[in-house]
mmCIF file of the N, C-alpha and C atoms, coordinates in Angstrom:
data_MODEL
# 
_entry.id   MODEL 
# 
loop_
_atom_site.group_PDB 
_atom_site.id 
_atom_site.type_symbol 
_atom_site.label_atom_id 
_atom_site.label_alt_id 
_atom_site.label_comp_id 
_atom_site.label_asym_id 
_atom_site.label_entity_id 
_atom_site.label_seq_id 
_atom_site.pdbx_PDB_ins_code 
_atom_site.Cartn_x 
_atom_site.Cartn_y 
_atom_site.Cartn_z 
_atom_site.occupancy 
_atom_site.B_iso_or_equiv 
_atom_site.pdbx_formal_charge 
_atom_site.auth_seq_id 
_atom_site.auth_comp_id 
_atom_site.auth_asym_id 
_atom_site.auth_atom_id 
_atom_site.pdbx_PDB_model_num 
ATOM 1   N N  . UNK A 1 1  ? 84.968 100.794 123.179 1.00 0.00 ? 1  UNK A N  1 
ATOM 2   C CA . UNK A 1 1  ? 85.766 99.928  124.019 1.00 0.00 ? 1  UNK A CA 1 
ATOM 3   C C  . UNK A 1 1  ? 86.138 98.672  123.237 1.00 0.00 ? 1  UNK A C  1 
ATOM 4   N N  . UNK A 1 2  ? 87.112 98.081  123.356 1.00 0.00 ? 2  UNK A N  1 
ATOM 5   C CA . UNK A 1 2  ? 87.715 97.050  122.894 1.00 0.00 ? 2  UNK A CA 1 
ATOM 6   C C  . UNK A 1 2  ? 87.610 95.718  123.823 1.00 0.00 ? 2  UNK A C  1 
ATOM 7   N N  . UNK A 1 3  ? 87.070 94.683  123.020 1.00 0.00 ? 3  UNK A N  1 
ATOM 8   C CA . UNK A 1 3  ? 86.768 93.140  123.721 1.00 0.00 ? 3  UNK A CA 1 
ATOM 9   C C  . UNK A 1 3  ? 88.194 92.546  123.619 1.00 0.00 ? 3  UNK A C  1 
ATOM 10  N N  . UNK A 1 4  ? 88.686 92.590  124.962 1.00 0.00 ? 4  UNK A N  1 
ATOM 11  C CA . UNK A 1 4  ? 89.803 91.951  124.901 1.00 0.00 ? 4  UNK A CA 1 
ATOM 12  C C  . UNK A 1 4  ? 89.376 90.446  125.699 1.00 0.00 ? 4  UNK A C  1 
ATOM 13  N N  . UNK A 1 5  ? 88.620 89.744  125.425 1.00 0.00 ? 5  UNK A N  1 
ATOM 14  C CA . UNK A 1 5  ? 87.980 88.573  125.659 1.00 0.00 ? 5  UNK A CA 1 
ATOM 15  C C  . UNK A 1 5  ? 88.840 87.127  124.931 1.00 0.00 ? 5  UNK A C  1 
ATOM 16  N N  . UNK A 1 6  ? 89.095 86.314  124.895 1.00 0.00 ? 6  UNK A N  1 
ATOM 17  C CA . UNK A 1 6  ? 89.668 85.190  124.524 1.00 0.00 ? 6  UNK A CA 1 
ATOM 18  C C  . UNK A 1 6  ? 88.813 84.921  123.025 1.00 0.00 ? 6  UNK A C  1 
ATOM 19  N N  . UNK A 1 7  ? 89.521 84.786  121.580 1.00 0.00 ? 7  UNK A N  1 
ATOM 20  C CA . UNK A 1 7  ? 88.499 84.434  120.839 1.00 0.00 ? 7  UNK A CA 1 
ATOM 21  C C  . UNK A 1 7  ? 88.003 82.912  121.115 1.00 0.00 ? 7  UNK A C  1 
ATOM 22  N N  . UNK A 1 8  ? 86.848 82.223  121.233 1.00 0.00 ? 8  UNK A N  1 
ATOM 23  C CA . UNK A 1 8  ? 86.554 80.951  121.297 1.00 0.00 ? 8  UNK A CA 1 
ATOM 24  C C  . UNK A 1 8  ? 85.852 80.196  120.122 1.00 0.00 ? 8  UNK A C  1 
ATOM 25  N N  . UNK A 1 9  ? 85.939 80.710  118.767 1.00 0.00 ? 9  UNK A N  1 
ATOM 26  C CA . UNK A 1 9  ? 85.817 80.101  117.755 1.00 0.00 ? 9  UNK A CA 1 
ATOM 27  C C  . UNK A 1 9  ? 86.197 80.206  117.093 1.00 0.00 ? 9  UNK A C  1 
ATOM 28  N N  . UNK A 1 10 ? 86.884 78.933  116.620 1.00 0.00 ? 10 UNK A N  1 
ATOM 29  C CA . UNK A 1 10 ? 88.372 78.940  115.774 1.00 0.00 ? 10 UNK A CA 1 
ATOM 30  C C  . UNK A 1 10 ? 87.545 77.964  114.535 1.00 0.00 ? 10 UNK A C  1 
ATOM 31  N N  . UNK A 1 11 ? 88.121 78.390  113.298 1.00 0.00 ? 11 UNK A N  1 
ATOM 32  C CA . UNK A 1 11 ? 87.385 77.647  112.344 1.00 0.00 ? 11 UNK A CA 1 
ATOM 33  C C  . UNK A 1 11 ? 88.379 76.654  112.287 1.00 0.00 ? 11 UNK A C  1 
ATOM 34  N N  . UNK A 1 12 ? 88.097 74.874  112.068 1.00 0.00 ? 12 UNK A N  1 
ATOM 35  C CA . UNK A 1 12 ? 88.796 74.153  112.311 1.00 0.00 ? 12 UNK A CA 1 
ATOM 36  C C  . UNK A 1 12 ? 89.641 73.916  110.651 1.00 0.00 ? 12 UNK A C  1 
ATOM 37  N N  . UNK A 1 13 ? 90.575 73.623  110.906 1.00 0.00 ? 13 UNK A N  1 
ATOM 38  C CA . UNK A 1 13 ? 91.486 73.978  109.248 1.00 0.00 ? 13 UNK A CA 1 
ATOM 39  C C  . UNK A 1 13 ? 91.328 72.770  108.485 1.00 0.00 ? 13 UNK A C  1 
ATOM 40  N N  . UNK A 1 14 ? 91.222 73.065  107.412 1.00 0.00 ? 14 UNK A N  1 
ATOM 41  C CA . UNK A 1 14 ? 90.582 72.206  105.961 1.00 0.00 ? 14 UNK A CA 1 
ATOM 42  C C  . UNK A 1 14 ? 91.804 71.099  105.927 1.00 0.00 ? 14 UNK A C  1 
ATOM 43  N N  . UNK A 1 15 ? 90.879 70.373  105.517 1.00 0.00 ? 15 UNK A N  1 
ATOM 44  C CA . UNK A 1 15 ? 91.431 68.596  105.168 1.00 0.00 ? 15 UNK A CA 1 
ATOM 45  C C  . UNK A 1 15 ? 92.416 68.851  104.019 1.00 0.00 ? 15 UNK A C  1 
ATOM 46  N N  . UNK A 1 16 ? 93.448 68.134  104.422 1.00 0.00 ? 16 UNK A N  1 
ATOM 47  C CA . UNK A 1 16 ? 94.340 68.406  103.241 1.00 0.00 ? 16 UNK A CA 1 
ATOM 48  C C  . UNK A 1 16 ? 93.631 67.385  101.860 1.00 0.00 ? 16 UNK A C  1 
ATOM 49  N N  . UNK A 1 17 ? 93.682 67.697  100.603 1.00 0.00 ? 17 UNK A N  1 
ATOM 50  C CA . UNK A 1 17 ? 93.087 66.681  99.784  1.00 0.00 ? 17 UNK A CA 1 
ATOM 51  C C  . UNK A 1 17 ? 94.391 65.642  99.438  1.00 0.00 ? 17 UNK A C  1 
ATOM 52  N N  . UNK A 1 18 ? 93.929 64.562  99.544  1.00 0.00 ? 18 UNK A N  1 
ATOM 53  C CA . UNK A 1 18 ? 94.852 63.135  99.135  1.00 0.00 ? 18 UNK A CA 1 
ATOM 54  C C  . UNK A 1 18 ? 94.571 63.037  97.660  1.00 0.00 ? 18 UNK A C  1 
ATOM 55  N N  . UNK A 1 19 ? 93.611 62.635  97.409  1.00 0.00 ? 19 UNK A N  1 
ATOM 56  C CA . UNK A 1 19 ? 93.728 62.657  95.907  1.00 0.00 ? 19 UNK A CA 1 
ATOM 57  C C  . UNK A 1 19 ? 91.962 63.282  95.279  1.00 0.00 ? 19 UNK A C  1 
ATOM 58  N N  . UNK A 1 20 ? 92.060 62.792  93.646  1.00 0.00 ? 20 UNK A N  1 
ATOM 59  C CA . UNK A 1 20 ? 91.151 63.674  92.882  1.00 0.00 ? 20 UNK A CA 1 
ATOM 60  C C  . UNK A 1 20 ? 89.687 63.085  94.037  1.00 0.00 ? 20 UNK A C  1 
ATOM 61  N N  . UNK A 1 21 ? 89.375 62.026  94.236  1.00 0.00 ? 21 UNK A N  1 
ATOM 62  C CA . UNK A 1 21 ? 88.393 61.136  94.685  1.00 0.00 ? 21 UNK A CA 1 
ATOM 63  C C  . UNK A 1 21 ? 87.847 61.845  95.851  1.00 0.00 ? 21 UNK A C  1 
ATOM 64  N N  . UNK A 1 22 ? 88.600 62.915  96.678  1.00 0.00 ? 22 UNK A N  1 
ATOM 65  C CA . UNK A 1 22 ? 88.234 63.851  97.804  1.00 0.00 ? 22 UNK A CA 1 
ATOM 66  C C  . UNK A 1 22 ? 87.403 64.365  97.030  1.00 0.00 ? 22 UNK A C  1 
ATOM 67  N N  . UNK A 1 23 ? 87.532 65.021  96.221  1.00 0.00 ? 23 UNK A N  1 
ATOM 68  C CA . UNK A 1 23 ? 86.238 66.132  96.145  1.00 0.00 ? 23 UNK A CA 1 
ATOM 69  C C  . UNK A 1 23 ? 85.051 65.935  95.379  1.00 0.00 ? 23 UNK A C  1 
ATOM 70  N N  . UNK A 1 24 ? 83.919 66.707  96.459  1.00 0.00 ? 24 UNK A N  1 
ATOM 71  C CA . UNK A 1 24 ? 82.281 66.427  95.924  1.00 0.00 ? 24 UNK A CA 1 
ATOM 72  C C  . UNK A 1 24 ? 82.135 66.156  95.125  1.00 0.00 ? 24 UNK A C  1 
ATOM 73  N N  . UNK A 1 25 ? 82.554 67.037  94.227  1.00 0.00 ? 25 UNK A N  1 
ATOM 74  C CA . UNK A 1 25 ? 82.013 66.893  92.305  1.00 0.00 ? 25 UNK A CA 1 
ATOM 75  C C  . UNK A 1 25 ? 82.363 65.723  92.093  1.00 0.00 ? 25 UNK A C  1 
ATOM 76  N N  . UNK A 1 26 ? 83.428 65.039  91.978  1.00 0.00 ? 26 UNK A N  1 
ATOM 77  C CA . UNK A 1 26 ? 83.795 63.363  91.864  1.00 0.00 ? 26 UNK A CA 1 
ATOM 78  C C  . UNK A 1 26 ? 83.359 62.643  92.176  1.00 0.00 ? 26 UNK A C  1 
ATOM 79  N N  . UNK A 1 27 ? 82.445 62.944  93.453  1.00 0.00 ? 27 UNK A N  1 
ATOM 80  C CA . UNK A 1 27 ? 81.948 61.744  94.014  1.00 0.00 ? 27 UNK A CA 1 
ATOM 81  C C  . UNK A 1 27 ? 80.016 62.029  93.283  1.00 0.00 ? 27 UNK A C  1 
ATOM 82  N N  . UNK A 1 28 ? 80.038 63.108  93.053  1.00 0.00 ? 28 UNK A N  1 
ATOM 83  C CA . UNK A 1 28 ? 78.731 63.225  92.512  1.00 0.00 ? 28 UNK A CA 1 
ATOM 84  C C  . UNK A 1 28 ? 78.540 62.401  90.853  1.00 0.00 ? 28 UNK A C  1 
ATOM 85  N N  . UNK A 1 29 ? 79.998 63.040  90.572  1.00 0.00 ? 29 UNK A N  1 
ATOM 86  C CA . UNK A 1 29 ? 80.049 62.163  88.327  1.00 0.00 ? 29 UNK A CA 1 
ATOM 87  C C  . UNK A 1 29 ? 80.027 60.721  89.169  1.00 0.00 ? 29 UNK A C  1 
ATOM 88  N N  . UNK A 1 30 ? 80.574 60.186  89.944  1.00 0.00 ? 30 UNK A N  1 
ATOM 89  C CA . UNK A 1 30 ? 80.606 58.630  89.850  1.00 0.00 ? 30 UNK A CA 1 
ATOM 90  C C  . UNK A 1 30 ? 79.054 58.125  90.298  1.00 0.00 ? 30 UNK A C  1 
ATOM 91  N N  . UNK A 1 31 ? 78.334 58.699  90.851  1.00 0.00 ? 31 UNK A N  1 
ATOM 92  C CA . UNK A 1 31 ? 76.825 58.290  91.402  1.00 0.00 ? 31 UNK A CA 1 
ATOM 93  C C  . UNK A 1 31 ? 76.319 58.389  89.832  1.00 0.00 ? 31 UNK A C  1 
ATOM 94  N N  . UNK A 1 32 ? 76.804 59.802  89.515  1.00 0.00 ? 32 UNK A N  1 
ATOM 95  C CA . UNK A 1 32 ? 75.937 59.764  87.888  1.00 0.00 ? 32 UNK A CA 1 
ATOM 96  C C  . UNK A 1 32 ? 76.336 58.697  86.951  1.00 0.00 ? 32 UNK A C  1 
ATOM 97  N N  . UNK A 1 33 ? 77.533 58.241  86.831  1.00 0.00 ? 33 UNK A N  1 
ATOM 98  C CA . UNK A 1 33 ? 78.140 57.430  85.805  1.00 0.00 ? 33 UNK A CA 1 
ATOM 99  C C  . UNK A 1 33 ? 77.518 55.701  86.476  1.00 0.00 ? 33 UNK A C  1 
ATOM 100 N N  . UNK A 1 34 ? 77.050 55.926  87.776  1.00 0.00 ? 34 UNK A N  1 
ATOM 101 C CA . UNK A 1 34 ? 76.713 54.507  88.221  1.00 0.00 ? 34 UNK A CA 1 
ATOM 102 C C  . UNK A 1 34 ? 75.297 54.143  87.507  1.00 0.00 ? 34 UNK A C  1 
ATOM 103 N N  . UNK A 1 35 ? 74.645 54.986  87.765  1.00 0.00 ? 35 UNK A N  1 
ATOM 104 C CA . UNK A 1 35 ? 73.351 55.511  87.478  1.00 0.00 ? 35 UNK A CA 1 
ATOM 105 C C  . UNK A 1 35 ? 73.236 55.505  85.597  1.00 0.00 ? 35 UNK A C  1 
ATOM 106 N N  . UNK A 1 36 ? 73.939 55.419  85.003  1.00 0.00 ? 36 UNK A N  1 
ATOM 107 C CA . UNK A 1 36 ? 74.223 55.540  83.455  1.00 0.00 ? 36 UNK A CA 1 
ATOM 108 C C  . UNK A 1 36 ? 74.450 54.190  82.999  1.00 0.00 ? 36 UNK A C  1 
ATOM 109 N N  . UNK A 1 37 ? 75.211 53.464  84.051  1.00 0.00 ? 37 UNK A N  1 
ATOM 110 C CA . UNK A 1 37 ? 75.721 52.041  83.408  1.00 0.00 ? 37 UNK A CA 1 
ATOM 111 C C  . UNK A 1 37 ? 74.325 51.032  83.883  1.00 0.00 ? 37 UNK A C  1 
ATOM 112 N N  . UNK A 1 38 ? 73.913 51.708  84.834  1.00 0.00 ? 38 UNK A N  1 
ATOM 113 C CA . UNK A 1 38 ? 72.666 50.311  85.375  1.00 0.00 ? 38 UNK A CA 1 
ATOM 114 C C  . UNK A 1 38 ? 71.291 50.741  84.420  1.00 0.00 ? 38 UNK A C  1 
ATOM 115 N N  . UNK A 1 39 ? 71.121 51.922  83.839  1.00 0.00 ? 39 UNK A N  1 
ATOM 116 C CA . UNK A 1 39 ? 70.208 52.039  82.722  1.00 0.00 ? 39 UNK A CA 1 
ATOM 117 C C  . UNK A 1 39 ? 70.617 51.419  81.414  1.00 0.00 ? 39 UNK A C  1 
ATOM 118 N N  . UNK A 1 40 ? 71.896 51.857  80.974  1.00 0.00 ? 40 UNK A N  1 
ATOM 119 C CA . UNK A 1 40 ? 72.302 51.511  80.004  1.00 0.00 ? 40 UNK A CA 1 
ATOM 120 C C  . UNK A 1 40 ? 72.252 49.624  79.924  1.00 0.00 ? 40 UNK A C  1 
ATOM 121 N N  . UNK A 1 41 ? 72.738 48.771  81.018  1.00 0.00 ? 41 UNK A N  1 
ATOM 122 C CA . UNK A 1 41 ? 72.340 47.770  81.283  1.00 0.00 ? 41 UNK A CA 1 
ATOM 123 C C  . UNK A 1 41 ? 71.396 46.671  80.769  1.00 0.00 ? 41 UNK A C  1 
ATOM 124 N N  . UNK A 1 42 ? 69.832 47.874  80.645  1.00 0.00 ? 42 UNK A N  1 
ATOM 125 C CA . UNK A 1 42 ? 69.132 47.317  79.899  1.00 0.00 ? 42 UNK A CA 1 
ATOM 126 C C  . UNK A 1 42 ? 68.994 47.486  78.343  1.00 0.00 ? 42 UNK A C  1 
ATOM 127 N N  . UNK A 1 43 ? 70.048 48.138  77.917  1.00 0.00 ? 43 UNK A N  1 
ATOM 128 C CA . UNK A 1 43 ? 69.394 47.974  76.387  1.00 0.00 ? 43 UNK A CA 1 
ATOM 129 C C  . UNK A 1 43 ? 70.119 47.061  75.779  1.00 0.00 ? 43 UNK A C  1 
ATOM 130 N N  . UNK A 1 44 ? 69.064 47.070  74.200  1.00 0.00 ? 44 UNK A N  1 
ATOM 131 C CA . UNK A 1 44 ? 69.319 45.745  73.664  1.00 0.00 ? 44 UNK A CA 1 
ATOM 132 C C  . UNK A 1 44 ? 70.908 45.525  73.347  1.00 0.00 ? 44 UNK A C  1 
ATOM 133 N N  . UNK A 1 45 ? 71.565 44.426  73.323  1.00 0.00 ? 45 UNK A N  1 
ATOM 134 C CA . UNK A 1 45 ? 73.011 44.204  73.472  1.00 0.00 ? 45 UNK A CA 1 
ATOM 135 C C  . UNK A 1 45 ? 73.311 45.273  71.605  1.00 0.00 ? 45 UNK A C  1 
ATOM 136 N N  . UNK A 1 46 ? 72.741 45.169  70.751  1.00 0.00 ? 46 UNK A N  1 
ATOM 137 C CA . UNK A 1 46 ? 73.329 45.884  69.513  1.00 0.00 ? 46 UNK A CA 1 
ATOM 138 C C  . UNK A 1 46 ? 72.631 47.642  69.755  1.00 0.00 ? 46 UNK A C  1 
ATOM 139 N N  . UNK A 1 47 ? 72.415 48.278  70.598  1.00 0.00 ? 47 UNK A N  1 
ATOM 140 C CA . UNK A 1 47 ? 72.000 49.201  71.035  1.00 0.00 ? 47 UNK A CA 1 
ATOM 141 C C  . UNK A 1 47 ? 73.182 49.948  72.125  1.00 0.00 ? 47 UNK A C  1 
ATOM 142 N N  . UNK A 1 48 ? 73.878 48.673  72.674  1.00 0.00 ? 48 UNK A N  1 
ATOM 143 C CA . UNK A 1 48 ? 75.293 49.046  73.541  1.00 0.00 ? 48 UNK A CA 1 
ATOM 144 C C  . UNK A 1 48 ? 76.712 49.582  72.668  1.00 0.00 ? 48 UNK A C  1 
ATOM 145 N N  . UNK A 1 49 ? 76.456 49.277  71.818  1.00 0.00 ? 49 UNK A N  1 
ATOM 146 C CA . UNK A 1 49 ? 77.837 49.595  70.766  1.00 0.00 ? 49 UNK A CA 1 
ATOM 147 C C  . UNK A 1 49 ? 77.956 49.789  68.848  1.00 0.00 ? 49 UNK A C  1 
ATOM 148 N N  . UNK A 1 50 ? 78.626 50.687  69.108  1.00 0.00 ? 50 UNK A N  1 
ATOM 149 C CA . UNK A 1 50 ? 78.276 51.002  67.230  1.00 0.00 ? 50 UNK A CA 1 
ATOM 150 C C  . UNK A 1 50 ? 78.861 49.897  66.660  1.00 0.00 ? 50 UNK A C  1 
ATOM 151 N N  . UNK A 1 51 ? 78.550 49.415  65.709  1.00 0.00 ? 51 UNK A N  1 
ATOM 152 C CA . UNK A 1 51 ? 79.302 48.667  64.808  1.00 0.00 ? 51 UNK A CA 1 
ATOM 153 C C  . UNK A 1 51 ? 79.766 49.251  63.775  1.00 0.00 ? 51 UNK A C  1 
ATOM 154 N N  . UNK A 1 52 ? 80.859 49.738  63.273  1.00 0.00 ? 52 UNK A N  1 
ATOM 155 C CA . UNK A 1 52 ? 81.130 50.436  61.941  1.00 0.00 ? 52 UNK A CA 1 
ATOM 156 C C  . UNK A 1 52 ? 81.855 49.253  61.027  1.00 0.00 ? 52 UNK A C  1 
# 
């Protein structure tokens, strides 16, 4: 027999993306890159940059 019943769950339709900054992974590198500059922070100032 066939459910001719009303379907009642509709998957609600995906966010259009605005820009790169929507998606997870981006928002995950910027926690990491935050997390990189406040360690990096502490080292010694000739330890921050090569000198050639």
């Amino acid at each position: 027999m066939i459910d001719a019943s009303p379907i009642t769950h509709y998957r609600s339709p995906p966010q259009k993306m605005k820009t790169h900054k929507d998606l997870d992974v981006w928002k995950e590198a910027m926690t990491l890159v935050k997390g990189i500059y406040k360690l990096t922070a502490e080292f010694p100032k000739e330890e921050k940059c090569c000198s050639v």
